[in-house]
N, C-alpha and C positions, 0 to 999 in steps of 0.2 A: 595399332600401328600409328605411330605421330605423325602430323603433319610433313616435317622436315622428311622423314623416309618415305612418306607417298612420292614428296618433291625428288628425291634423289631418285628413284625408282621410274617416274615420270621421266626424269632427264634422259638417263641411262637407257631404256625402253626406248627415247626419240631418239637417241642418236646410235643407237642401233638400227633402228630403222632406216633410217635417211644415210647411212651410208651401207648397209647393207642392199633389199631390194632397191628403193630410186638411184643409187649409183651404178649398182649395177645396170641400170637399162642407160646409163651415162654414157657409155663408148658405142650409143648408135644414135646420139643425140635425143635421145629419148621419144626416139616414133615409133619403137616397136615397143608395144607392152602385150602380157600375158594376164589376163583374168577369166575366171571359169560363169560359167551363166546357167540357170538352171531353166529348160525349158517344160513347159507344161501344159495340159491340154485342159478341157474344160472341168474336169472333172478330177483334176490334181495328177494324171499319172504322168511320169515324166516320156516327152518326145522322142522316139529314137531316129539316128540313122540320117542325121541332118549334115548337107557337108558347108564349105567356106562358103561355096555361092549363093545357099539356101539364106545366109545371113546377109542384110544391110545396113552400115554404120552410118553415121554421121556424126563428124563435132565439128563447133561453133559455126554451123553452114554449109561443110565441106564433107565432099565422100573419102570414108577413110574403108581400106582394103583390110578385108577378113583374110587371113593367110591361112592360116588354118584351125580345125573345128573337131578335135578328138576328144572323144568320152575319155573322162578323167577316169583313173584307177578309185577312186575314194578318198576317202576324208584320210589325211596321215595321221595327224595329230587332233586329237581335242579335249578339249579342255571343259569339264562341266561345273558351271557355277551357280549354289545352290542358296538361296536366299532362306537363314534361318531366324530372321529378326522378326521382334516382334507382332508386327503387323500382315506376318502370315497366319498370324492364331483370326483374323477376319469373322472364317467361317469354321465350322466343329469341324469338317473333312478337308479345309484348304491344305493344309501343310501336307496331311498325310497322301492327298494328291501331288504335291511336287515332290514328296519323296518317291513316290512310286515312278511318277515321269523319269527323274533322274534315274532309280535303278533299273528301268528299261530303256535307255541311252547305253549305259553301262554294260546290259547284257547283249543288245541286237546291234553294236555298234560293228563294222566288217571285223573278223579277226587280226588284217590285217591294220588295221587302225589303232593309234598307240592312244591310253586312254589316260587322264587325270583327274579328281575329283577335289572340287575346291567349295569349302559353305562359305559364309558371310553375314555379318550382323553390326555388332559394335568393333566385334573381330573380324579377322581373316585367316583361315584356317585351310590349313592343306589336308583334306580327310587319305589324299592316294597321291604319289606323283606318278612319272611316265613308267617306273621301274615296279609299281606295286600290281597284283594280279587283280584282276575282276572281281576274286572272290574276296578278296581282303575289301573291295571297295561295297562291293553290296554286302556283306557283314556290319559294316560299319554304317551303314544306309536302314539295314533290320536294326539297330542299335537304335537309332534316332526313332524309329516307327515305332519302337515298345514304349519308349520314353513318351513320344508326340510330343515334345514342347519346342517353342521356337520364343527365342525372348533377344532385346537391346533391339538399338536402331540400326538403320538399312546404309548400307554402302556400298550401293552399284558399282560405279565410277570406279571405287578404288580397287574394287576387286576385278573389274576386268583390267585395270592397268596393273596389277601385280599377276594376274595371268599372262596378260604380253611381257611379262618383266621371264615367267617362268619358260615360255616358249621358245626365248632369243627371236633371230632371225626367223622370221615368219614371210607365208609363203601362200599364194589360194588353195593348194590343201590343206590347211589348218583351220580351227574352227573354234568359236566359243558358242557356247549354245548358258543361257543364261533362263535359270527357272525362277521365277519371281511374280509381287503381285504388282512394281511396277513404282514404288517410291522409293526414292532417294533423299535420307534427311542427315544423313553423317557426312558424306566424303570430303574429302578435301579439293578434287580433285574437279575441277566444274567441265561443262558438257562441250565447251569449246573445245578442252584443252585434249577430250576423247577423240572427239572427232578429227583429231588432227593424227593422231597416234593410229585411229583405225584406218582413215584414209591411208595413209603412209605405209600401215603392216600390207597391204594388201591380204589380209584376213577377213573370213566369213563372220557375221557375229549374226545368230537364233535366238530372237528372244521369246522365249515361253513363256506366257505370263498367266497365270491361276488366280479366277474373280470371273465376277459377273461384270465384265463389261463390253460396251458398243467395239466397233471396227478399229483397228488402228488408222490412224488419220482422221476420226469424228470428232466431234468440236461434244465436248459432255462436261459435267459437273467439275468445279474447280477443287482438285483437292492434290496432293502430291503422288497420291497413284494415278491420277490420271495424267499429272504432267510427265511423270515418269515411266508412263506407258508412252507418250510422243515423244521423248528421246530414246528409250530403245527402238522405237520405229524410224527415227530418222539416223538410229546405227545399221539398223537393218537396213535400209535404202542406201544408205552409201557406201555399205559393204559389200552387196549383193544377196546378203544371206535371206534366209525366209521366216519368217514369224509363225505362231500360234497361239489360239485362247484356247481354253480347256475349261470346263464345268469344274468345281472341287467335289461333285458329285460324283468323277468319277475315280473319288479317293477307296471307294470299298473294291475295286476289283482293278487288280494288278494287270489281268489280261485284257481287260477293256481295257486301260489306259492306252497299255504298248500296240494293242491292235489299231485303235481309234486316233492315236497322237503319237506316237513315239516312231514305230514301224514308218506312217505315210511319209512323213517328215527327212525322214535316215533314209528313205528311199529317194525322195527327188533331190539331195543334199550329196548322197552319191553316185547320180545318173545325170550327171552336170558336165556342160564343155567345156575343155580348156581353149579359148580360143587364141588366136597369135593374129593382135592386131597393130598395122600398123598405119598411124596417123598423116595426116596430110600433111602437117608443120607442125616446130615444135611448139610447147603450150610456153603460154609466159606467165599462166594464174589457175588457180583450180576451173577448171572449166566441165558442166553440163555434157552430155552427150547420148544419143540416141542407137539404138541396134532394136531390129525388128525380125522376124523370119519373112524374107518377102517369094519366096517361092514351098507353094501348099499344095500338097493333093487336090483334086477336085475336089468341090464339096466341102472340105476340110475347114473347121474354125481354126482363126486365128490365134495360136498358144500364146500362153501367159509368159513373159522374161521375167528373170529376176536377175540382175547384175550391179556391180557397181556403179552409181550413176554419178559419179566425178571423177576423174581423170585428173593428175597432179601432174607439174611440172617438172622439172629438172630441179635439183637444188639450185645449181648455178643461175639457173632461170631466174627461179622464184629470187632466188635471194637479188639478183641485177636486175627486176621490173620493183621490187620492193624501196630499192635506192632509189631508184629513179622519179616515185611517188616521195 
């Protein structure tokens, strides 16, 4: 894919965005918005049975009101993207571990969840779209595992922006879940320009990543998987979605993978609130903001959130405080 068509692609993708979801929250001056939050307890299982009040918001200082707090039906749409460059050949079992991840996304994903399988290397390739079966997608998944080879350079960036390109209008139940070992040295597409595109879809984006490495967020060796393991974690935090590391160890067994990573994962991803919040004024710049569970059982720790942590303006907004600077 050449530059000029990421660029078009990139275009198209934003201003779909921006006038689809941020216009629509337009005709209430944009204080009411919709995003989902996953909550969880110490031990990773998701919270149940939490209603508006249990939740406490805050942006830029101010208490904004939780309206409402309903378990989402599940993930609608998602989109699997499956890094086949060369730099998964790492370790003897890495790739064959992200194959496996992916075909257990694929098989334990709800039924009622519409599925897509997309790889990534020098190319971009669509292995499944929304219309193709499960079976057809893990066939093609057993194809890659006889073979085991993964070869050319890595292109994050471009490939989840020609997934928002396949999505259209995107929505918080929509989801990319991205299997990878975390470098980016192709795209065209730099991590600014992502982050403006995810902020805007209002989409979850999962980044899985395969390697022996520290936390997301650890300060470790300089090298382009590791910088490329801190921008899928800061798509992850701005999206709301949730991360994981996985051994390539556990490339020999299919059912330890989906039991141990795939299964916990697809659980608290689809046992998520949609919440209806709406803000104290409207925003004039991407802005910070806080929600907590502040009412617990006795005894009870306090659960783990995982949500979007910026909040966008109004186009009108953004674009008349941008003049004004």
């Amino acid at each position: 894919m050449s530059a000029n068509r990421v660029l078009r692609t990139f275009l198209l993708v934003l201003a779909c965005l921006w006038s689809g979801a941020l216009s629509a929250q337009q005709a209430d001056t944009c204080l009411r918005r919709t995003l989902l939050v996953e909550v969880t307890d110490q031990k990773g299982n998701p919270v149940l049975d939490l209603k508006p009040d249990d939740f406490g918001a805050e942006v830029r200082g101010k208490r904004a009101h939780v309206i409402a707090a309903t378990p989402q039906a599940g993930i609608r749409r998602m989109v699997i993207l499956l890094d086949t460059s060369g730099s998964m050949r790492g370790e003897p079992s890495e790739f064959l571990t992200a194959l496996r991840v992916a075909a257990g996304l694929v098989g334990l994903a709800p039924p009622q969840t519409r599925v897509a399988l997309m790889t990534f290397s020098d190319k971009i390739e669509i292995l499944g779209d929304f219309t193709a079966t499960r079976q057809a997608m893990v066939d093609q998944l057993r194809k890659m595992d006889q073979a085991a080879t993964s070869h050319g350079r890595t292109r994050i960036r471009d490939a989840v922006v020609e997934a928002l390109g396949m999505l259209g209008p995107t929505g918080p139940e929509d989801a990319l879940f991205v299997i990878t070992d975390g470098g980016d040295n192709a795209s065209h597409t730099d991590g600014t320009q992502l982050e403006k595109l995810i902020g805007g879809a209002g989409i979850r984006l999962f980044p899985l990543t395969v390697g022996e490495y520290p936390a997301f967020g650890t300060t470790y060796f300089d090298s382009p998987e590791a910088e490329g393991v801190r921008q899928l974690h800061r798509l992850q935090v701005l999206s709301g979605g949730l991360g994981a590391q996985f051994d390539s160890s556990l490339g020999k067994d299919s059912a330890e993978v989906a039991d141990t990573v795939v299964a916990p994962l697809l659980a608290q991803a689809n046992d998520a609130y949609r919440l209806e919040l709406e803000l104290p004024e409207p925003l004039k710049k991407p802005s910070h903001w806080k929600l907590q569970v502040v009412n617990l059982p006795a005894g009870a720790k306090r659960p783990q959130l995982a949500y979007p942590d910026e909040l966008l303006p109004c186009p009108s907004a953004w674009a008349s405080n941008k003049k004004e600077k």
